[in-house]
C-alpha positions in Angstrom: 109.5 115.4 131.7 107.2 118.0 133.3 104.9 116.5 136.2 101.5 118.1 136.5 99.7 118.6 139.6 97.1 116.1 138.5 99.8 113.2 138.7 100.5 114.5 142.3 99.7 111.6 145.0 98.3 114.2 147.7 95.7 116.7 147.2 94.7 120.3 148.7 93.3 119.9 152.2 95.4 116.7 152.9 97.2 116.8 155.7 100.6 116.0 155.4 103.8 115.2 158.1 106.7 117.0 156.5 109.6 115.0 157.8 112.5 117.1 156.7 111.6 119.5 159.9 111.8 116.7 162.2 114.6 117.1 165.1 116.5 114.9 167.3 118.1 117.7 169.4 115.9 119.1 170.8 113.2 116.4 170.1 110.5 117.4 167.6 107.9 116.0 165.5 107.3 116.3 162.1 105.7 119.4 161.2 101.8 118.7 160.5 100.3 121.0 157.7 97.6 121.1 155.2 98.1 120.8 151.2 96.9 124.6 150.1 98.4 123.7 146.7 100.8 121.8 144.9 103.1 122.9 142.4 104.1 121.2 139.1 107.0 120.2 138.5 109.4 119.4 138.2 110.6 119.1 140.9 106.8 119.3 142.3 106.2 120.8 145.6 103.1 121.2 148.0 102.7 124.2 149.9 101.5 123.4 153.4 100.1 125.3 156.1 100.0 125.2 159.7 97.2 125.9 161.6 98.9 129.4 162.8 98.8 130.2 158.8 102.7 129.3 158.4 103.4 128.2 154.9 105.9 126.6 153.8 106.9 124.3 150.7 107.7 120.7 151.1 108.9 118.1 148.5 107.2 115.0 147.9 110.0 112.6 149.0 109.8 114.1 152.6 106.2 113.7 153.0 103.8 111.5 154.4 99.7 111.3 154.8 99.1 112.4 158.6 97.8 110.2 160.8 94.4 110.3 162.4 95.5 111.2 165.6 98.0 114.0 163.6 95.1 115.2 162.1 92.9 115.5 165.3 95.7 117.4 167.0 96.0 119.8 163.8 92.1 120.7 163.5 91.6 121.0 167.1 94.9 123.4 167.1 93.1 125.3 164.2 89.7 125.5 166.3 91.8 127.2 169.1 93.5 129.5 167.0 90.2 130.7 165.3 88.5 130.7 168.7 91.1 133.3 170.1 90.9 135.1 167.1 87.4 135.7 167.4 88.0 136.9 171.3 90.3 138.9 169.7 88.1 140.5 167.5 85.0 141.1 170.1 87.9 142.7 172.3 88.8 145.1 170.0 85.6 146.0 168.7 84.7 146.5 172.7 87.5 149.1 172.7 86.4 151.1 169.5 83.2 151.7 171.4 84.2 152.5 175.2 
């Protein structure tokens, strides 16, 4: 039986806890990422993103909604990334002109 991305719990732009890249040693959380699309199955997968643009796939079974203090720490980690970047970009476009 094919699964179809309609029959998927989560959706794009949910943020998910992918618990499979949890670690004991050394201790790390669950990586946080954001649903940019899931894949039919089967086996069905969501691609997630962190807020650095790392994607990765994840399956279903190792997933879980992020909580709202996940999620805080994920968009405020995505405002600081596209913050720099934009520094990043005024800086270079300084140097083109000096």
């Amino acid at each position: 039986m094919t699964q179809t991305t309609e029959s998927a719990p989560f959706k794009r732009g949910d943020y998910l806890v992918d618990e499979a890249t949890r670690q004991t040693v050394p201790p790390e959380p669950g990586w946080v990422g954001r649903v940019q699309q899931v894949l039919g199955g089967p086996p069905l997968r969501y691609v997630l993103v962190t807020p650095t643009g790392y994607a990765w796939r994840a399956r279903p079974e190792h997933v879980r909604a992020g909580t709202a203090e996940e999620r805080a720490d994920y968009d405020a980690a995505a405002e600081r990334r596209r913050r720099e970047l934009r520094e990043l970009g005024r800086r270079l476009a300084g140097s083109r002109r000096a």
